[in-house]
C-alpha positions, 0 to 999 in steps of 0.5 A, a space after each residue: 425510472 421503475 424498476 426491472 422487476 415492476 416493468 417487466 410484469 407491465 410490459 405485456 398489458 403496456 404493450 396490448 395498450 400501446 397498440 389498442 388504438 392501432 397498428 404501429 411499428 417499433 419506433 413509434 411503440 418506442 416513442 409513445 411509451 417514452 411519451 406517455 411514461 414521461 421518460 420513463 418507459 425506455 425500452 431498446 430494441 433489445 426489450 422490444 421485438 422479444 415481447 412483439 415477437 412472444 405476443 405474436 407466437 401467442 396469438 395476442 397480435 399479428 404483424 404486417 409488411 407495409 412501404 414506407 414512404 421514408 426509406 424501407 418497408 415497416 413491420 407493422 403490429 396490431 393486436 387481434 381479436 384474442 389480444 383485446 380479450 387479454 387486454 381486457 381482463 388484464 386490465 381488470 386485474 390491474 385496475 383491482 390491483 391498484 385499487 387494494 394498494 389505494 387502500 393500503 397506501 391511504 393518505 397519511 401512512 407513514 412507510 418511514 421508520 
């Protein structure tokens, strides 16, 4: 599991990322996190619909009613035109980020004592 402190700086770019390649509602975002992370990305409802609803005061994403054919109507979220433009920088930062800590972190460091 990843700590509190690493997951709540990735949950905005996870999230951005989780709807990059469509809408979906919080059972499946849920699902797919859990998916992708391995088990390691929990998150509750509770963590959930705080981030979607900060994300869709921001402008980052929109949300929509849609029936269902399994019971009733999902609320449905995808990320908007402004969203993808934050993902992409977003993405860039992490991806130098990680790339500094591979060169910190170069085979054969030793971190133990």
């Amino acid at each position: 599991m990843f700590s509190k402190r690493m997951l709540a700086a990735a949950m905005e770019p996870l999230m951005l990322s989780l709807l990059a390649d469509g809408p979906k509602y919080g059972y499946q975002i849920i699902k797919k996190a859990r998916a992708i992370s391995g088990d390691q990305i929990q998150w509750s409802n509770s963590k959930l619909y705080p981030l979607l609803h900060q994300l869709e005061y921001d402008g980052l994403v929109e949300s929509y009613w849609q029936p269902s054919d399994a019971g009733p109507d999902r609320k449905y979220y995808r990320i908007k035109p402004r969203g993808k433009k934050a993902l992409v920088k977003t993405r860039n930062e992490w991806l130098s980020m990680n790339q500094i800590f591979a060169t910190l972190w170069t085979p054969g460091l030793s971190l133990e004592s």
